[in-house]
Backbone as XML, in Angstrom:
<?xml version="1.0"?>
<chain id="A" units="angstrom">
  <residue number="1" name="UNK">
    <atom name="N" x="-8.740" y="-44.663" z="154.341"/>
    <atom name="CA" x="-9.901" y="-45.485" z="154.614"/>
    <atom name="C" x="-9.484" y="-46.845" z="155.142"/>
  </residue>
  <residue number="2" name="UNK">
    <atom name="N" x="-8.875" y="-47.596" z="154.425"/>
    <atom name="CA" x="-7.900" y="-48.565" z="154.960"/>
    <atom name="C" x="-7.696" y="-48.791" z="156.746"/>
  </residue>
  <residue number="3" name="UNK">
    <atom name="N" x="-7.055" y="-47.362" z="156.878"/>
    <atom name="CA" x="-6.411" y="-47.168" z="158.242"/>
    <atom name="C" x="-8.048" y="-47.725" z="159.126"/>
  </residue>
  <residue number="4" name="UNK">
    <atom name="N" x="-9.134" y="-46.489" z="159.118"/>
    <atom name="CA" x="-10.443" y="-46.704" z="159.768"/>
    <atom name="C" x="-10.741" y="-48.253" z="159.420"/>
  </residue>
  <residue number="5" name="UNK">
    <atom name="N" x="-10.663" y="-48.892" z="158.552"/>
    <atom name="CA" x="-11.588" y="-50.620" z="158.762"/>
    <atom name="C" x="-10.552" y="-51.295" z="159.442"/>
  </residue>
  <residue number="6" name="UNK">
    <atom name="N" x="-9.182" y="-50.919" z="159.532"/>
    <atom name="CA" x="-8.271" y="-51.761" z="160.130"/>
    <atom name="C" x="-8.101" y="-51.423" z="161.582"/>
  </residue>
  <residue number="7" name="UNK">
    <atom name="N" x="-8.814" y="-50.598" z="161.903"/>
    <atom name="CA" x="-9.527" y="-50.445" z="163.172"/>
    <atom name="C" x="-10.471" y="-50.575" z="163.442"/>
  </residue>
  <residue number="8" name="UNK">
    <atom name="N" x="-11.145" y="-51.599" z="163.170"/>
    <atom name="CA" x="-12.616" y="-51.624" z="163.810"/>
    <atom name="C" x="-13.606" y="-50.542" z="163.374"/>
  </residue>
  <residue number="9" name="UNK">
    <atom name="N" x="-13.249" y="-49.711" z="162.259"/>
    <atom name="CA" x="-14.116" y="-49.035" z="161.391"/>
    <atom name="C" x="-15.455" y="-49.429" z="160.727"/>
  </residue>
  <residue number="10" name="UNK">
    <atom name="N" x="-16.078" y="-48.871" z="160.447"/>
    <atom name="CA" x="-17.424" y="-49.359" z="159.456"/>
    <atom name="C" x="-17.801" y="-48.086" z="158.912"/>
  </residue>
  <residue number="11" name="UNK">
    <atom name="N" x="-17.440" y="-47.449" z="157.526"/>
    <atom name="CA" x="-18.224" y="-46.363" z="157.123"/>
    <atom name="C" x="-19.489" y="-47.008" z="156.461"/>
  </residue>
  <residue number="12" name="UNK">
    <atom name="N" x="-20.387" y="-45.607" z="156.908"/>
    <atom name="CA" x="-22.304" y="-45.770" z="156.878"/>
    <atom name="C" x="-22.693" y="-45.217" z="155.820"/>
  </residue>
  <residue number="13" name="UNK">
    <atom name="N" x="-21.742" y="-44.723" z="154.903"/>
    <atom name="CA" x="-22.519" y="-44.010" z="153.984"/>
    <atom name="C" x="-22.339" y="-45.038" z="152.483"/>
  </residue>
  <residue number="14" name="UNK">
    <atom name="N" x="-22.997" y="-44.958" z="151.499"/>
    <atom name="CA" x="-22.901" y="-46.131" z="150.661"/>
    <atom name="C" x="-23.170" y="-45.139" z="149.409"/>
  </residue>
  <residue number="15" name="UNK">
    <atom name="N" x="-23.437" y="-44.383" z="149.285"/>
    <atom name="CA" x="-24.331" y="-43.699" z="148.038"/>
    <atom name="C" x="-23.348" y="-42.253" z="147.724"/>
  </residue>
  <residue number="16" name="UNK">
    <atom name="N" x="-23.323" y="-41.645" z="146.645"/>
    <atom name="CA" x="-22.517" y="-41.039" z="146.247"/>
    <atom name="C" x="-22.964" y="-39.491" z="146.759"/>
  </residue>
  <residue number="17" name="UNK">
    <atom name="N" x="-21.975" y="-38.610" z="147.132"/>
    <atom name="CA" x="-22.089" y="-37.720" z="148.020"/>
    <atom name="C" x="-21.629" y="-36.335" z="146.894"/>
  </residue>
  <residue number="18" name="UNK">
    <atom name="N" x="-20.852" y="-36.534" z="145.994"/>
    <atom name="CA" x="-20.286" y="-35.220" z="145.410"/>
    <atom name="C" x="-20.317" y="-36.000" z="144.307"/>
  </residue>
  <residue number="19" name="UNK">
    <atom name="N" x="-21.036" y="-35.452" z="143.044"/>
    <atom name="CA" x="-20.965" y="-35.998" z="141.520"/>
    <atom name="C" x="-20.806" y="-37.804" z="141.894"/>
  </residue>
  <residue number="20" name="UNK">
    <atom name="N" x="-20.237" y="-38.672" z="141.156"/>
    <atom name="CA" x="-20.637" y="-39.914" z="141.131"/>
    <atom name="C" x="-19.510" y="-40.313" z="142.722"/>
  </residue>
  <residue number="21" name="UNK">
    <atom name="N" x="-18.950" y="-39.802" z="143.504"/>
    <atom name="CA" x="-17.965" y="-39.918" z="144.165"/>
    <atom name="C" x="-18.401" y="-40.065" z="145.546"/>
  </residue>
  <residue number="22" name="UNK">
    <atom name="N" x="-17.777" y="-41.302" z="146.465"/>
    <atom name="CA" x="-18.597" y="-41.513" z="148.497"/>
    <atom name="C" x="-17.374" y="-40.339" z="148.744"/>
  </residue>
  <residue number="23" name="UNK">
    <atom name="N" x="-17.784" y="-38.882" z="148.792"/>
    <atom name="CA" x="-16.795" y="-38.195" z="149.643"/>
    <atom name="C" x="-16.983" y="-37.666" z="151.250"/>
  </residue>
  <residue number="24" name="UNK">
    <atom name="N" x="-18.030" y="-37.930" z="151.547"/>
    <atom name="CA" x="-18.207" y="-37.496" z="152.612"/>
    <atom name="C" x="-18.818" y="-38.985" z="153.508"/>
  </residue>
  <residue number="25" name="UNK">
    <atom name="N" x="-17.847" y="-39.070" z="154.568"/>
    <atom name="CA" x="-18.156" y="-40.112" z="155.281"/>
    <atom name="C" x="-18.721" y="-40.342" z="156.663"/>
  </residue>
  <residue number="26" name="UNK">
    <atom name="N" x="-19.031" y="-41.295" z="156.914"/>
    <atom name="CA" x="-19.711" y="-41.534" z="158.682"/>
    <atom name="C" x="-19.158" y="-42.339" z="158.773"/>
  </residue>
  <residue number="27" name="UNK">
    <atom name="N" x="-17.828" y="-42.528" z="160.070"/>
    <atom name="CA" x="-17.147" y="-43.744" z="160.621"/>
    <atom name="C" x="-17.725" y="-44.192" z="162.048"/>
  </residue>
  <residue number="28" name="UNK">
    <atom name="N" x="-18.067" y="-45.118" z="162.404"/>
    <atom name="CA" x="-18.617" y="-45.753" z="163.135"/>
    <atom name="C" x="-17.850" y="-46.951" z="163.676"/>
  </residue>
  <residue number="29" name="UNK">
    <atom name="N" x="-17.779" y="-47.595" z="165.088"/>
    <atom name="CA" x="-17.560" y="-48.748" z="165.517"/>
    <atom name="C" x="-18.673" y="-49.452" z="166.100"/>
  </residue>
  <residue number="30" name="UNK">
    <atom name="N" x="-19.587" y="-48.528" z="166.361"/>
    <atom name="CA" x="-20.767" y="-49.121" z="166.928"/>
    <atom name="C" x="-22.311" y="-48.909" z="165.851"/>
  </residue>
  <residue number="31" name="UNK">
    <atom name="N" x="-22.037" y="-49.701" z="164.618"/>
    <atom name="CA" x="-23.112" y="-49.184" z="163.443"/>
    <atom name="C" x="-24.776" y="-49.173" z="163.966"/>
  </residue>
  <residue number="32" name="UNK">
    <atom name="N" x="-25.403" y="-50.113" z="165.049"/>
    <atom name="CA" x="-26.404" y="-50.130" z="165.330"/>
    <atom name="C" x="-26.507" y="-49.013" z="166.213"/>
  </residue>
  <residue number="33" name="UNK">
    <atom name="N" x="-25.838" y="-48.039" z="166.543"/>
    <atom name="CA" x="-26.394" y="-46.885" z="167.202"/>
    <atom name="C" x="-26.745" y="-45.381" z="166.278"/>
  </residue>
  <residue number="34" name="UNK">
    <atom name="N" x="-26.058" y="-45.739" z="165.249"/>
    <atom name="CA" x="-26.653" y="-44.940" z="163.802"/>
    <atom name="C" x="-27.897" y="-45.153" z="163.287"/>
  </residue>
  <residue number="35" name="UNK">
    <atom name="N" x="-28.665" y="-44.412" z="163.076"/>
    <atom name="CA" x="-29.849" y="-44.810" z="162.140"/>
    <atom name="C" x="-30.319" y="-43.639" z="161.525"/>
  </residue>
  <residue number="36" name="UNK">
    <atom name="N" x="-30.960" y="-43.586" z="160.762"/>
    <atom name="CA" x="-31.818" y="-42.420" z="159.733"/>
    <atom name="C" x="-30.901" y="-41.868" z="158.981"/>
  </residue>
  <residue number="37" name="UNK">
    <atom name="N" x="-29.758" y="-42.762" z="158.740"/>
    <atom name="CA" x="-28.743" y="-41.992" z="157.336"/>
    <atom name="C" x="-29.321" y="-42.180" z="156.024"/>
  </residue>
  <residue number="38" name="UNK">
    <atom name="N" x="-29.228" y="-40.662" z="155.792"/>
    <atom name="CA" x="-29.754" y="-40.129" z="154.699"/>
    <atom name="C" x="-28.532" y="-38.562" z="154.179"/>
  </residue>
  <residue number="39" name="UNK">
    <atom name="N" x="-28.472" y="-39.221" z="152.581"/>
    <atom name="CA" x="-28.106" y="-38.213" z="151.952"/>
    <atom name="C" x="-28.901" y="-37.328" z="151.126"/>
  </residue>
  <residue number="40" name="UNK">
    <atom name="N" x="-28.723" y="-36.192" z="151.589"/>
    <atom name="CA" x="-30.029" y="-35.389" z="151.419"/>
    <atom name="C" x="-28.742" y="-34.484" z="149.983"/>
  </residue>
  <residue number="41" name="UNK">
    <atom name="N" x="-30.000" y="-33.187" z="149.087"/>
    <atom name="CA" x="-29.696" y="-32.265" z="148.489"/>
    <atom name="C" x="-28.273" y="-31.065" z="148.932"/>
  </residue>
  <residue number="42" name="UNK">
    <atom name="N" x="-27.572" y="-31.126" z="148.292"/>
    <atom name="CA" x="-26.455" y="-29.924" z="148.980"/>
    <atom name="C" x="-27.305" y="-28.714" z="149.656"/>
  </residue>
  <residue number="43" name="UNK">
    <atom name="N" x="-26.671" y="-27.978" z="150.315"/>
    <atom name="CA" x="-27.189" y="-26.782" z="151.230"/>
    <atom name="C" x="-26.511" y="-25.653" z="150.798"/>
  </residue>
  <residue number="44" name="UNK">
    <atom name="N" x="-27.128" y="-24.396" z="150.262"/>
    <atom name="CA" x="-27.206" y="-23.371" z="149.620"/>
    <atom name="C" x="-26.520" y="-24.094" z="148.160"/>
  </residue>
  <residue number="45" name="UNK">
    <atom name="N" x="-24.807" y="-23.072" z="148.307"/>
    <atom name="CA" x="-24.076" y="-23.276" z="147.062"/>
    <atom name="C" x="-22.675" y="-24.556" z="147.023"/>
  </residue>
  <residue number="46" name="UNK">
    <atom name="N" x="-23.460" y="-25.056" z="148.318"/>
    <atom name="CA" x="-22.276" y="-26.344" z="148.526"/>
    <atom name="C" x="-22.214" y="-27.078" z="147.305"/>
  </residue>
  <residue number="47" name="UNK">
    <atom name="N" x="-21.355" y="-28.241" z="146.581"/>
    <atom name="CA" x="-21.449" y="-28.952" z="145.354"/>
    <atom name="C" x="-21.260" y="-30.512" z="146.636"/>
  </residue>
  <residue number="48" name="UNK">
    <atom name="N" x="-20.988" y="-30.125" z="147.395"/>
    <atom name="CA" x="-21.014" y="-31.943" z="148.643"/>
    <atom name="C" x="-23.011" y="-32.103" z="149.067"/>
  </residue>
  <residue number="49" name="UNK">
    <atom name="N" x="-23.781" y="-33.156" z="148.742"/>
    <atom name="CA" x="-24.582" y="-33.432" z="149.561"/>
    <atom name="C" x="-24.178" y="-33.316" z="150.905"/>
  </residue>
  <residue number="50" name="UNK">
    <atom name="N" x="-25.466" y="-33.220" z="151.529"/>
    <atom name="CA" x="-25.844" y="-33.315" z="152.948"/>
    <atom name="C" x="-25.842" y="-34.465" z="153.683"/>
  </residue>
  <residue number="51" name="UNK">
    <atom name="N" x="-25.491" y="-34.757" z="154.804"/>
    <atom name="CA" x="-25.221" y="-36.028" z="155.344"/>
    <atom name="C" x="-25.900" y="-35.867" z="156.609"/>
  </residue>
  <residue number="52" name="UNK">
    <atom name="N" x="-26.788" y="-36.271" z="156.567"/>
    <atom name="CA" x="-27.965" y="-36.601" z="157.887"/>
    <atom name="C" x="-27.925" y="-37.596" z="158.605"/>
  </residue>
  <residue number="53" name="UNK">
    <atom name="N" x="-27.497" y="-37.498" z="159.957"/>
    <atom name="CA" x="-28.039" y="-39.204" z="160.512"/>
    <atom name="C" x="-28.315" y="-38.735" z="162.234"/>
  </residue>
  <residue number="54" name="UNK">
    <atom name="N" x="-28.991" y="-39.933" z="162.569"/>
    <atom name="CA" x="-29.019" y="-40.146" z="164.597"/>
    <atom name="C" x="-28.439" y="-41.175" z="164.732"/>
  </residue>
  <residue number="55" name="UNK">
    <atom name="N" x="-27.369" y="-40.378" z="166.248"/>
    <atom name="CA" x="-26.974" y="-40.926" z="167.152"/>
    <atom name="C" x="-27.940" y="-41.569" z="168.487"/>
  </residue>
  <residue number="56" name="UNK">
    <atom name="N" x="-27.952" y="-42.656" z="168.605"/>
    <atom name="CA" x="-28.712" y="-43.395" z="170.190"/>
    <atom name="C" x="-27.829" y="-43.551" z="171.064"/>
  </residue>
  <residue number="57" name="UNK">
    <atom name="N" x="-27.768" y="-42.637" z="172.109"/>
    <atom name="CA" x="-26.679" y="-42.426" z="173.039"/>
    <atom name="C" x="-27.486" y="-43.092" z="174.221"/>
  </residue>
  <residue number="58" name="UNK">
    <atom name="N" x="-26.621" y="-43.664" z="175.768"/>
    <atom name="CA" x="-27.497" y="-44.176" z="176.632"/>
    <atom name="C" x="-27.014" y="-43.379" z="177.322"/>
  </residue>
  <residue number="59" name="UNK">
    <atom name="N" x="-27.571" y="-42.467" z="178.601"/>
    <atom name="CA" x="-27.418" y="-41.780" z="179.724"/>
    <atom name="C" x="-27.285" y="-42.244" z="180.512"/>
  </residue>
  <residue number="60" name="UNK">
    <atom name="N" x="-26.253" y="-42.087" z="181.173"/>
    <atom name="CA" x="-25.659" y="-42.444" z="182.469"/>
    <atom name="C" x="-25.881" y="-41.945" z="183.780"/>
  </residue>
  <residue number="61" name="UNK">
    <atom name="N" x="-26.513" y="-41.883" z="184.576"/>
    <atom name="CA" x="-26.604" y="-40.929" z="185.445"/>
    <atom name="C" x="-25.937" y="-41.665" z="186.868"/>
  </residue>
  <residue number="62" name="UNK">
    <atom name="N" x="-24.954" y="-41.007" z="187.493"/>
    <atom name="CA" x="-24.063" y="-41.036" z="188.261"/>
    <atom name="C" x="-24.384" y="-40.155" z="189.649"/>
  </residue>
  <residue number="63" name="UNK">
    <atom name="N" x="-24.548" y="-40.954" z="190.901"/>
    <atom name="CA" x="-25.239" y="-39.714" z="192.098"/>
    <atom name="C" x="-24.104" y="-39.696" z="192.846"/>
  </residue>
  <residue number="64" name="UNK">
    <atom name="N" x="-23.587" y="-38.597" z="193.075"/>
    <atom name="CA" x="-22.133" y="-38.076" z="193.817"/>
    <atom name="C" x="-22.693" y="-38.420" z="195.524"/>
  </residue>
</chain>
C-alpha cells in the first residue's frame, strides 16, 4: 500500500470489506473521476463484500 500512495495513489475505499478488515481496494490517481463507491453485500458464497463504483471517462474522438 505504501508503494501505491508513494505514487500518486489514493485508495477509495474506507469501510471494511471482509469481517472488520479494508481488503479489497480501489486505487486511483484521478479520485474525482470515481463516484458511486459503494460496498455492497458479498455475492453468492463469497465471504469479500462487493465493491461497486463509476468510472467518468472523456471520449476522444480523433478523424483520420
Amino acid at each position: 500500500m505504501n508503494f501505491a500512495i508513494d505514487n500518486g495513489f489514493i485508495q477509495m475505499i474506507n469501510v471494511s470489506t471482509r469481517n472488520s478488515n479494508i481488503l479489497d481496494l480501489v486505487l486511483t490517481n484521478e479520485p474525482n473521476a470515481l463516484f458511486n463507491i459503494k460496498v455492497d453485500a458479498p455475492i453468492a458464497r463469497s465471504d469479500h463484500c462487493c465493491v461497486n463504483f463509476s468510472v467518468a471517462l472523456e471520449l476522444c474522438l480523433s478523424h483520420m
